[in-house]
C-alpha positions in Angstrom: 171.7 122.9 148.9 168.6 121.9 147.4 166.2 119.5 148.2 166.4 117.2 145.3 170.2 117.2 146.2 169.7 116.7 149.8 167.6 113.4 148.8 169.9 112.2 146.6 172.7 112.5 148.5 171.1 110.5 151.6 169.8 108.0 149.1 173.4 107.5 147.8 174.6 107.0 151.6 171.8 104.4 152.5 172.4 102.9 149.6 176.4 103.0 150.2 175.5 101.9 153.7 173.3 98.8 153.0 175.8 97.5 150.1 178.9 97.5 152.5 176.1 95.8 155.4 175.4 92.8 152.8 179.1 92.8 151.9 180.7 92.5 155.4 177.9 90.0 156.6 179.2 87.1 154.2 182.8 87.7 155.8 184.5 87.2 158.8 183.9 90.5 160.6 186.1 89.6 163.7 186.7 92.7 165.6 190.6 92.5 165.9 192.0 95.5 164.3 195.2 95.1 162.0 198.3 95.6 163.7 200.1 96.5 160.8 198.0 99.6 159.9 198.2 102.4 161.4 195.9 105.2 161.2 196.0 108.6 162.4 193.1 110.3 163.9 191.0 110.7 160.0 194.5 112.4 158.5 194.5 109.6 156.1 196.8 107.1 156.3 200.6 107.9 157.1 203.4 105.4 157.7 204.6 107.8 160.6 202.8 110.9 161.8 204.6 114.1 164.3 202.4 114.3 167.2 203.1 117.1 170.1 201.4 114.8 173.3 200.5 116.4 176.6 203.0 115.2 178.5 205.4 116.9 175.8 203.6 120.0 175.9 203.7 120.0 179.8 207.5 119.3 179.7 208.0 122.9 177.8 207.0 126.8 178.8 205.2 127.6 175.0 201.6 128.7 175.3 201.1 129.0 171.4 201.1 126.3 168.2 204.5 128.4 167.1 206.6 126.9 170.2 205.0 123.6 170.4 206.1 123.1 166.5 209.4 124.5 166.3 211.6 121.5 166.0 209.3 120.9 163.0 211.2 122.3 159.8 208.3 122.0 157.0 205.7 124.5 159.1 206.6 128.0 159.6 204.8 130.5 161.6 204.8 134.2 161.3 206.7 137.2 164.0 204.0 138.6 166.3 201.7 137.4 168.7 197.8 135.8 168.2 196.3 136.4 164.6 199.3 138.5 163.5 200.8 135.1 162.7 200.7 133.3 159.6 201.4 129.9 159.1 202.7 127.7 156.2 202.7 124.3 155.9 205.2 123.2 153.0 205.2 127.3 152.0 201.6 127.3 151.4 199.7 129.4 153.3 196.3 129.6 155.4 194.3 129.6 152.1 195.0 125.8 151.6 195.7 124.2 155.2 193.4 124.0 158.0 193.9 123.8 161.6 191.3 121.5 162.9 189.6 121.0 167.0 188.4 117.9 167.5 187.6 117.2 163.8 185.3 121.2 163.5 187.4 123.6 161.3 186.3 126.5 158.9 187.9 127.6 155.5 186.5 131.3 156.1 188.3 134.4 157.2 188.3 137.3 159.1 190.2 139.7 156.8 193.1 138.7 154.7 195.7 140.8 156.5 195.2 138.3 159.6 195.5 135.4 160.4 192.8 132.5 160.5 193.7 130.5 163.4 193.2 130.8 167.4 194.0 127.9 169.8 195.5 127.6 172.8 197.6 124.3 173.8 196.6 124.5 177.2 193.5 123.1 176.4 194.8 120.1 174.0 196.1 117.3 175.2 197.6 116.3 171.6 199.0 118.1 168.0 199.4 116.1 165.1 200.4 117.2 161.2 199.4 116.2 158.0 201.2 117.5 155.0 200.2 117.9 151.6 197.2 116.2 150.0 195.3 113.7 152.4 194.0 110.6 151.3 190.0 109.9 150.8 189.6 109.8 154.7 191.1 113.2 155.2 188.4 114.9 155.5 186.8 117.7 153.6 189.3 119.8 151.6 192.3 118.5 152.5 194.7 119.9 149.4 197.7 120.9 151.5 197.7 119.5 154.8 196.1 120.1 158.2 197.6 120.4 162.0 194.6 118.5 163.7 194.3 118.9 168.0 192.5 117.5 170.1 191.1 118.4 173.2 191.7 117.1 176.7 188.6 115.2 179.0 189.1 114.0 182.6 189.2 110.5 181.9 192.8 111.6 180.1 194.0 113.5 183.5 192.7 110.6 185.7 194.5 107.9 183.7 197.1 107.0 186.2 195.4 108.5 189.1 194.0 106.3 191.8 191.5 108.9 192.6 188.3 109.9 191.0 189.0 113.3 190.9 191.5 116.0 190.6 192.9 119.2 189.8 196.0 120.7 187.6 197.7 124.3 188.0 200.0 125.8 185.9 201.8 129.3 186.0 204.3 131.2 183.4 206.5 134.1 183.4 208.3 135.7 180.1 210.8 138.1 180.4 209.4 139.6 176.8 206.6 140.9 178.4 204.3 138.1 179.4 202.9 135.9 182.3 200.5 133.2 182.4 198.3 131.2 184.7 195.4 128.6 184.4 193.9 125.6 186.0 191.8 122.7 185.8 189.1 120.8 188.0 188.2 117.4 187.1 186.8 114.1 188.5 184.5 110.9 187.5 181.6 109.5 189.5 180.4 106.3 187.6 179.7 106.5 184.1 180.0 110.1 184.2 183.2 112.6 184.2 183.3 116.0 183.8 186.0 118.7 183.6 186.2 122.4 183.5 189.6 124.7 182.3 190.4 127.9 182.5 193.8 129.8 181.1 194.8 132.8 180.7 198.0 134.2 178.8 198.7 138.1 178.9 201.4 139.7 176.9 202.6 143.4 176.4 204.1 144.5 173.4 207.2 142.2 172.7 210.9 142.7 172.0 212.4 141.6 168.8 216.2 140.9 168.6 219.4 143.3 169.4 219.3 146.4 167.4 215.5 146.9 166.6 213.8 150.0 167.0 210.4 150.9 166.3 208.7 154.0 164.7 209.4 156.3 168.0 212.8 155.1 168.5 211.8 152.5 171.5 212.4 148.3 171.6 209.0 147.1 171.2 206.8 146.6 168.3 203.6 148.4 168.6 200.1 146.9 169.2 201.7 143.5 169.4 200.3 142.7 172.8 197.7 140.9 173.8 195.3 139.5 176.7 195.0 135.7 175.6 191.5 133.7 177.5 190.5 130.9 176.9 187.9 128.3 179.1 186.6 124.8 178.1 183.9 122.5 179.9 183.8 118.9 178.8 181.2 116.6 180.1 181.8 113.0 179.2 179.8 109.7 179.4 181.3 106.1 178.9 178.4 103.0 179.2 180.8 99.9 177.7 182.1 100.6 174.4 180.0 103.8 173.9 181.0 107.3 174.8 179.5 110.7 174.8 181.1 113.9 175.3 179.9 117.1 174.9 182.5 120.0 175.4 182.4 124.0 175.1 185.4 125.8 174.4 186.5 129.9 173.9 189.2 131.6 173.0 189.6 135.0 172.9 192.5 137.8 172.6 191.8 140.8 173.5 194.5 144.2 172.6 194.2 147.4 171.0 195.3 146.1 167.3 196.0 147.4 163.7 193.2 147.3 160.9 196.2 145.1 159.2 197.5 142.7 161.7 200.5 141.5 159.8 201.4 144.8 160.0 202.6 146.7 162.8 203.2 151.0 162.4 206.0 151.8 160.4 205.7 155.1 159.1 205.7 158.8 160.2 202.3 160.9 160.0 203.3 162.9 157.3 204.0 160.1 155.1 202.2 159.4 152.1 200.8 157.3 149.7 199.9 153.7 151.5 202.5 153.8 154.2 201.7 152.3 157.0 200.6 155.2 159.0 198.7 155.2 162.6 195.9 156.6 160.8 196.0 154.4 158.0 196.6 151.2 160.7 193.7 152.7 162.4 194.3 150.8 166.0 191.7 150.3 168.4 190.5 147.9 170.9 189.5 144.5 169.1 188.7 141.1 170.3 188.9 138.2 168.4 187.0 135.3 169.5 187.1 131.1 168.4 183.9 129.5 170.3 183.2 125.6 169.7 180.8 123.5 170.7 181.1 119.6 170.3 179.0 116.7 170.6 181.6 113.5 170.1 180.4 109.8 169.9 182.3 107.5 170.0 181.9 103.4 170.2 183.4 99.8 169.1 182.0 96.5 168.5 179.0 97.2 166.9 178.6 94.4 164.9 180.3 94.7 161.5 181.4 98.2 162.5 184.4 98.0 165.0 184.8 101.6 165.4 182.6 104.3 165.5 183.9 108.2 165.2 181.7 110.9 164.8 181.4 114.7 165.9 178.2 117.9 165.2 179.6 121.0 166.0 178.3 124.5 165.9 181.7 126.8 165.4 181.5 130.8 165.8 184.4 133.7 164.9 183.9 136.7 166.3 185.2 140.0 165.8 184.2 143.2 168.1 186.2 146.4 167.4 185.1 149.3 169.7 185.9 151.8 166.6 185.7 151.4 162.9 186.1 154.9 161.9 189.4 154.5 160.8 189.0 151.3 158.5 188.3 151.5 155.4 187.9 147.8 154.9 185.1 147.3 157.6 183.0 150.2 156.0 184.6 153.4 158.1 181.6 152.8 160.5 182.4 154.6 163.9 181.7 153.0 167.1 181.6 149.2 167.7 181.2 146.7 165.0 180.5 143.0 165.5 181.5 140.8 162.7 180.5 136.8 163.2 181.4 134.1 160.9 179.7 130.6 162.0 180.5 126.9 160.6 177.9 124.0 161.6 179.5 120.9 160.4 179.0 116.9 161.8 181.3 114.1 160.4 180.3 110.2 160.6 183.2 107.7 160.1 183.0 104.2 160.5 185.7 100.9 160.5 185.4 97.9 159.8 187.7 94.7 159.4 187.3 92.4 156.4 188.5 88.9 157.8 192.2 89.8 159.3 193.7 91.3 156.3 191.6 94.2 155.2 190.1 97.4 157.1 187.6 99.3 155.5 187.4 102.6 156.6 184.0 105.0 155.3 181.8 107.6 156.4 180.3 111.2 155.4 181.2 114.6 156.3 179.2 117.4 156.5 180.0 121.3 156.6 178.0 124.6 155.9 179.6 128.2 156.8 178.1 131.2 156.9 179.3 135.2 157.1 176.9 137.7 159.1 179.1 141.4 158.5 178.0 144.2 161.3 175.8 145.8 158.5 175.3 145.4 154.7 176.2 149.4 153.2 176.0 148.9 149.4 172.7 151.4 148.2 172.5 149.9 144.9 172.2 146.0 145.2 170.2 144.0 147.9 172.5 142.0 149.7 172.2 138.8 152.2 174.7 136.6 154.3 177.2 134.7 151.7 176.9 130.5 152.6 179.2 127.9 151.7 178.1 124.2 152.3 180.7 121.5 151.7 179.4 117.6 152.1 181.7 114.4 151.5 181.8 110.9 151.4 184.5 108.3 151.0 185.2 104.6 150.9 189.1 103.4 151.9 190.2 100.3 152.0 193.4 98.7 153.9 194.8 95.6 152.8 197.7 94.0 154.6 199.5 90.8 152.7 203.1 89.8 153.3 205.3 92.8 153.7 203.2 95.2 151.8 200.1 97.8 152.7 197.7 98.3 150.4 195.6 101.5 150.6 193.0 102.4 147.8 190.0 105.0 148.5 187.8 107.0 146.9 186.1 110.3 147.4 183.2 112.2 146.2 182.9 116.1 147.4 180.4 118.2 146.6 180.0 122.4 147.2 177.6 124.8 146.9 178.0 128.7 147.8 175.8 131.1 147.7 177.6 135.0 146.8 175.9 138.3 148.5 174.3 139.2 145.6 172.3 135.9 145.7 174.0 134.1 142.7 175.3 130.9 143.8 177.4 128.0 142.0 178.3 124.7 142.9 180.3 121.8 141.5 181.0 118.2 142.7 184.2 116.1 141.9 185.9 112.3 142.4 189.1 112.3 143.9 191.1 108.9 144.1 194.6 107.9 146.4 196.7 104.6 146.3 199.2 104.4 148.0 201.6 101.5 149.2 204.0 100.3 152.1 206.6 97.8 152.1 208.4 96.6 155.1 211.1 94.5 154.3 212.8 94.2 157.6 210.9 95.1 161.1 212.7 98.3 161.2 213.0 99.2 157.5 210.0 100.3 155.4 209.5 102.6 152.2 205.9 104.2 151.2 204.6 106.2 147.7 201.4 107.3 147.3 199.4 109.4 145.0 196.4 111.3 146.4 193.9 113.8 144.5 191.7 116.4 147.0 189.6 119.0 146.1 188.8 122.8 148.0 185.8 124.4 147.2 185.6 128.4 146.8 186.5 130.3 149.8 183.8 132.7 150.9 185.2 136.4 150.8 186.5 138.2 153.6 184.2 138.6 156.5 185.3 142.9 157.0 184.5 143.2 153.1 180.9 141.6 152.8 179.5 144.9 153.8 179.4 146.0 150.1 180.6 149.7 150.1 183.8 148.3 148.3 182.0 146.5 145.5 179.9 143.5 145.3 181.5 140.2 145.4 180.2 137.2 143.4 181.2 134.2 141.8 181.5 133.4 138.3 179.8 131.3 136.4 181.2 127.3 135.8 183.8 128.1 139.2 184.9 124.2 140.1 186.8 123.7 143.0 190.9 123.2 142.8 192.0 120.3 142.3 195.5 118.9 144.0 197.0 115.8 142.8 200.0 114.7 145.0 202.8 111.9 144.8 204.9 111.6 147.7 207.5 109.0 147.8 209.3 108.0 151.2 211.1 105.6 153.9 211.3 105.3 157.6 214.2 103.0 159.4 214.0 102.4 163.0 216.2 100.4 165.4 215.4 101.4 168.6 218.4 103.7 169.0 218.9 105.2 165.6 216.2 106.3 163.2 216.1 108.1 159.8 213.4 109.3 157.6 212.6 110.9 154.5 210.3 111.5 151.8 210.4 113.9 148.3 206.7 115.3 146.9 205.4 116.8 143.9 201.9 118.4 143.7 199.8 120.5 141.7 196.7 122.1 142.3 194.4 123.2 138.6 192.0 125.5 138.9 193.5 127.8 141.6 190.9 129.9 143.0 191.5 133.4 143.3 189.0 135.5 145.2 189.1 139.3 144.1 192.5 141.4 145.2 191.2 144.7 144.8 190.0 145.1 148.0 190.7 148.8 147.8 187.6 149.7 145.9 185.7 150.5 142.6 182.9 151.6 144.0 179.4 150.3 145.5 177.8 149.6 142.0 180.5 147.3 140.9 180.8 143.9 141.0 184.1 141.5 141.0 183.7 137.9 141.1 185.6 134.6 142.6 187.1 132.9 139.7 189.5 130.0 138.5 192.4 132.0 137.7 195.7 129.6 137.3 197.1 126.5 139.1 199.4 125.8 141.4 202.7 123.5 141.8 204.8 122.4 144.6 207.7 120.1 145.3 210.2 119.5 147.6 211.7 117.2 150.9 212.1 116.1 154.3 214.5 114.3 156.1 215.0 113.3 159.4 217.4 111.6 161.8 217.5 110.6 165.7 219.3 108.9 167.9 219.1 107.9 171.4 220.8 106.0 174.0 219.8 105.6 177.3 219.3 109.6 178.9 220.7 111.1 175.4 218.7 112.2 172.7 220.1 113.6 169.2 217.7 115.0 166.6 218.4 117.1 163.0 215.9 117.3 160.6 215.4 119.3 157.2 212.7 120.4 154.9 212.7 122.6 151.3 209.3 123.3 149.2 209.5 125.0 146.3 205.7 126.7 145.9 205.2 128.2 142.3 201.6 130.0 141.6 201.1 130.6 137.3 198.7 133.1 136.6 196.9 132.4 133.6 194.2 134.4 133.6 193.7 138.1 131.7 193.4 139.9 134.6 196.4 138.6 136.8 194.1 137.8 139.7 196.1 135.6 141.8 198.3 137.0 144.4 201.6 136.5 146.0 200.3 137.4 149.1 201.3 135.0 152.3 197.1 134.0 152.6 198.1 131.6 149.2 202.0 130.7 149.6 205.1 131.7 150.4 208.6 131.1 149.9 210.6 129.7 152.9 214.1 129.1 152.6 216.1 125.7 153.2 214.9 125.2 157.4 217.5 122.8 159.4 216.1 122.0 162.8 218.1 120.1 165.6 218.7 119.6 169.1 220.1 118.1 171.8 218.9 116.6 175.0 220.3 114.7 177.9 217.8 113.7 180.8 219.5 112.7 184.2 217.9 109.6 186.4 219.0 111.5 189.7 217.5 113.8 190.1 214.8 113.7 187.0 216.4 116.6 185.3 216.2 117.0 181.3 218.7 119.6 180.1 218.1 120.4 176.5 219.5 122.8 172.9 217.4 123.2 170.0 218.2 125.3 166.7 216.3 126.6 164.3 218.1 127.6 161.0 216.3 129.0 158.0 218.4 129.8 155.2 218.5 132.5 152.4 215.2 132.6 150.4 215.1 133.8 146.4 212.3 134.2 144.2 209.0 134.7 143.8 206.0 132.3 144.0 203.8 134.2 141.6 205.1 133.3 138.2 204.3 136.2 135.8 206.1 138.7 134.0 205.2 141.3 136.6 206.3 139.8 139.3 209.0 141.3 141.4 212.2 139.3 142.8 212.0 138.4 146.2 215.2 137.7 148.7 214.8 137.3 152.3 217.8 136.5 155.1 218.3 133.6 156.5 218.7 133.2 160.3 219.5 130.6 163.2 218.0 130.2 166.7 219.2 129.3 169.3 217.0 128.0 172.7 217.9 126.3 175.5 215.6 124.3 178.3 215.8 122.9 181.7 212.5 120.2 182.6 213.0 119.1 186.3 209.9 116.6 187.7 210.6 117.0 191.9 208.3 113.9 192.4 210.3 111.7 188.9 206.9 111.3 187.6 204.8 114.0 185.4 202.9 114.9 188.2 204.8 118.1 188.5 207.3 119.8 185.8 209.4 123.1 186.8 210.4 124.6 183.2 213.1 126.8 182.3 214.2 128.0 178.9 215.8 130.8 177.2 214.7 131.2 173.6 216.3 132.8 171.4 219.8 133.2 173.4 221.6 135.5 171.4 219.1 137.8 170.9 218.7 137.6 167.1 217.3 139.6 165.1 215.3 138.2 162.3 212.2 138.3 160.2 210.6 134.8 159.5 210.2 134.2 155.9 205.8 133.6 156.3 205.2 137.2 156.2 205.3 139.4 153.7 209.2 141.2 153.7 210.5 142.9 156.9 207.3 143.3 158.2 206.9 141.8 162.2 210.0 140.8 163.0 210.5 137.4 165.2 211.1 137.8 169.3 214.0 138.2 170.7 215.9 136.8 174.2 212.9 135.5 176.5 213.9 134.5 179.6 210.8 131.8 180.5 209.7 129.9 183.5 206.7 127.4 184.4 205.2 125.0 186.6 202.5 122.9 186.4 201.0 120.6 188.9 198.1 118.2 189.2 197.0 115.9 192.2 
């Protein structure tokens, strides 16, 4: 970013920031917020969001995001185990949606034939969802949705404790080939608190469903296990309304791995061509590695501001492979190879009430990513570390009158990368969002809105910045896509009985389409990141509950209908599952009953994805795709010994009937799902 920019841009925001001070100081700036609005940790604002809590999570033996968001029917995750997944939110893929840790996230990945996202849920004390495009508060790049987490502190295990200190166990066992363990030791002494967690998750090569059979003829898939770690430390300071906390969190998953994760071996030696060979899979010991560090701030009441949200962060991805030799895309480089993407990023958001009837909600966000490869290996071009730097500000307001919310906002991003080669582009654009609630009745309400967002260009694969494969730039005049959605919806809730529903219809211009040919064309070429098409998407949800004292019902449903058009000469977008996917018709449902004496929850949840046809790449090339359907069935027992969440014993058997299946996020019959797994935890804390 240049200077002159960088001046601008904080001119703008004082300027921004002084108008609204003169503004809210002629108004009543009382500090009671508006019970009518609700707002959602910076998604933007939702009528209703799905949040996993930690009290849910504790109920349940998963130890990854797939479990925890199973009985969610409009995100999919991929067969196998750690980055071999891929996930989908509304069919579209990792490309679009972010997974974000206490409001740090990056856009950049590791190698397209893996998956971009690592966290474990035993350090999160809650999982929330936002689909499609966010409003102006949603953060940077928010085109198709985001699962946002956020991390647990002391002061959220002492809550109901009556002493200042504490600590929680927990312990697993999976009959597919898996245990797990971890702990936590927290406590407060005045204004201070302070917590430390580790966790560790290790699993062999899994099992999929009756009748598989791998390459040499045994049950397992291949190089699908893994040895999951993860720690955190989280110091925390509260003085009033203020509070600090500074936290510092791993994860890492550690396995002997395939070059292309979403691939396991499925061919002979002998076989030709690209089949998936051992040598052309090329496994060896890797580790992947998510390291975050957080400073959080926190405060209400100052004045016309009545809540204060903001977060710097330094976020690293690491990948260490003790032997390259074998892949082609990280340069054929024997011996270990360290590969290191880092995001530094700090987002300021402030609220503040307008008399009783308006909120105004405003701040800035900041981000700036950059890839370091484990050499540069191109003899005819000098080459340096390709940067991204993303910054945003927004304005949203809130308005409550009668039976109707109001929200307006505006947005202003602005990008600017810089290619290996040194040539850099950048591009800056408005995006608006209305949208509106009415609420007739107390338990009746309906909602539209119409958002726009904007992504900048992705920086290129981390593996493939070495050069020997080409040179990757940018074009010039590359803007960043565009998505413009209108969802339409209604939420009824009696107490017992609640339905919901909503029906969407996006499209994304100027779909950006980083270069596919990542087999080659030499090291004096050069291929560039270009607007290549756009992008459109439609489809619904519904959802129903009921409940009645111990009982609890649930079905839900969810369709998308992802279609990417290729327009430009050189067909450079892909169907690949990194950009979209198409999922079939997914039901969801389950059935719970929890007794008073003792405090026992018995439970059945299903999982039923239904035939898939048709591509989403829409050229004349394209070829058909048709994928099964499948249904799962699990069943789980939650006891509490003490009839309070101090302690939960877990017991569940996923997948019961041992189905055999390949979810529909991959690419064809590629990993297939797990099958039966027998599971068992406990956790604890005094």
């Amino acid at each position: 970013m240049s200077n002159k920019f960088k001046l601008t841009y904080v001119s703008l925001a004082v300027l921004g920031a002084l108008a609204a001070t003169s503004t809210l100081a002629d108004t009543n700036t009382s500090n009671q917020m508006l019970d009518e609005i609700v707002v959602t940790d910076r998604q933007g604002t939702k009528i209703e969001t799905n949040v996993v809590t930690e009290q849910e999570k504790d109920e349940h033996t998963e130890t990854d995001l797939r479990g925890l968001l199973v009985e969610e029917p409009s995100i999919a995750f991929g067969g196998g185990n750690g980055t071999s997944q891929f996930l989908t939110i509304r069919g579209m893929g990792q490309n679009s949606v972010d997974i974000k840790i206490d409001n740090a996230y990056s856009d950049s990945q590791v190698l397209y034939h893996q998956g971009r996202f690592i966290v474990d849920p035993s350090l999160l004390k809650s999982v929330s969802v936002q689909k499609g495009a966010g409003s102006a508060s949603a953060g940077i790049g928010a085109t198709n949705g985001a699962i946002i987490t956020k991390t647990v502190d002391a002061l959220d295990l002492l809550k109901n404790s009556d002493r200042d200190y504490g600590f929680k166990l927990n312990g697993g066992y999976s009959s597919n080939e898996g245990h797990s363990y971890g702990g936590a030791l927290f406590g407060k002494s005045g204004n201070f608190d302070a917590l430390f967690s580790f966790n560790r998750t290790d699993e062999e090569n899994y099992k999929p469903g009756r009748g598989y059979k791998n390459i040499d003829g045994g049950e397992t898939v291949p190089y699908s296990g893994l040895d999951k770690r993860n720690y955190m430390i989280k110091l925390g300071a509260t003085f009033g309304d203020h509070r600090l906390a500074l936290s510092h969190m791993q994860d890492q998953h550690r396995g002997v791995r395939t070059v292309r994760e979403e691939f396991t071996v499925t061919a002979p030696p002998d076989a030709g061509g690209r089949a998936l060979t051992i040598s052309r899979q090329a496994p060896a010991y890797r580790e992947t590695t998510l390291k975050n560090t957080n400073l959080e701030w926190t405060a209400k009441n100052l004045g016309f501001i009545s809540q204060l949200t903001s977060n710097v962060y330094v976020m690293q991805n690491h990948r260490y492979s003790a032997d390259d030799a074998g892949c082609g895309y990280c340069g054929n480089i024997a011996g270990p190879t360290k590969t290191k993407i880092e995001t530094r990023g700090a987002n300021v958001n402030f609220d503040s009430p307008i008399g009783e009837n308006v909120l105004l909600k405003y701040g800035v966000n900041y981000r700036d990513q950059k890839i370091t490869p484990h050499a540069f290996l191109n003899w005819f071009y000098t080459l340096g570390e390709p940067k991204k730097t993303d910054v945003g500000t927004y304005l949203e307001a809130i308005s409550t009158l009668g039976d109707f919310t109001l929200t307006t906002g505006l947005r202003y991003d602005y990008f600017k990368v810089k290619t290996t080669d040194g040539k850099s582009a950048s591009d800056g654009r408005l995006n608006p969002s209305i949208g509106l609630i009415w609420q007739p009745l107390d338990s009746l309400s309906f909602s539209v809105d119409h958002n726009y967002a904007s992504r900048s260009p992705r920086l290129y694969d981390a593996l493939l910045t070495h050069g020997k494969r080409g040179v990757i730039s940018i074009a010039d005049g590359t803007v960043a896509e565009r998505a413009r959605n209108t969802e339409i919806g209604f939420n009824y809730d009696n107490g017992n009985f609640s339905l919901a529903g909503s029906y969407f219809w996006q499209k994304i211009n100027d779909a950006i389409a980083n270069p596919q040919d990542r087999h080659g064309s030499g090291e004096n070429s050069i291929k560039e990141t270009v607007n290549a098409g756009y992008i459109k998407n439609h489809g619904y949800e519904l959802s129903a509950a009921y409940r009645l004292e111990g009982f609890t019902a649930r079905v839900g449903v969810a369709e998308s209908k992802p279609r990417i058009y290729d327009t430009h000469k050189d067909n450079l977008l892909s169907s690949n599952p990194e950009f979209a996917v198409q999922v079939g018709r997914t039901w969801t449902a389950s059935l719970a009953y929890r007794f008073m004496q003792p405090d026992l929850e018995l439970g059945w949840r299903n999982r039923t994805v239904e035939d898939a046809e048709g591509s989403v790449l829409v050229r004349e090339s394209s070829t058909p795709v048709k994928r099964e359907g499948y249904t799962v069935h699990d069943f789980y027992i939650n006891w509490k010994p003490f009839s309070n969440d101090k302690m939960n014993v877990n017991f569940a058997v996923n997948n019961a009937f041992n189905k055999f299946y390949y979810p529909h996020t991959q690419r064809g019959e590629t990993l297939a799902g797990a099958g039966r797994d027998i599971r068992v935890g406990i956790n604890y804390q005094f």
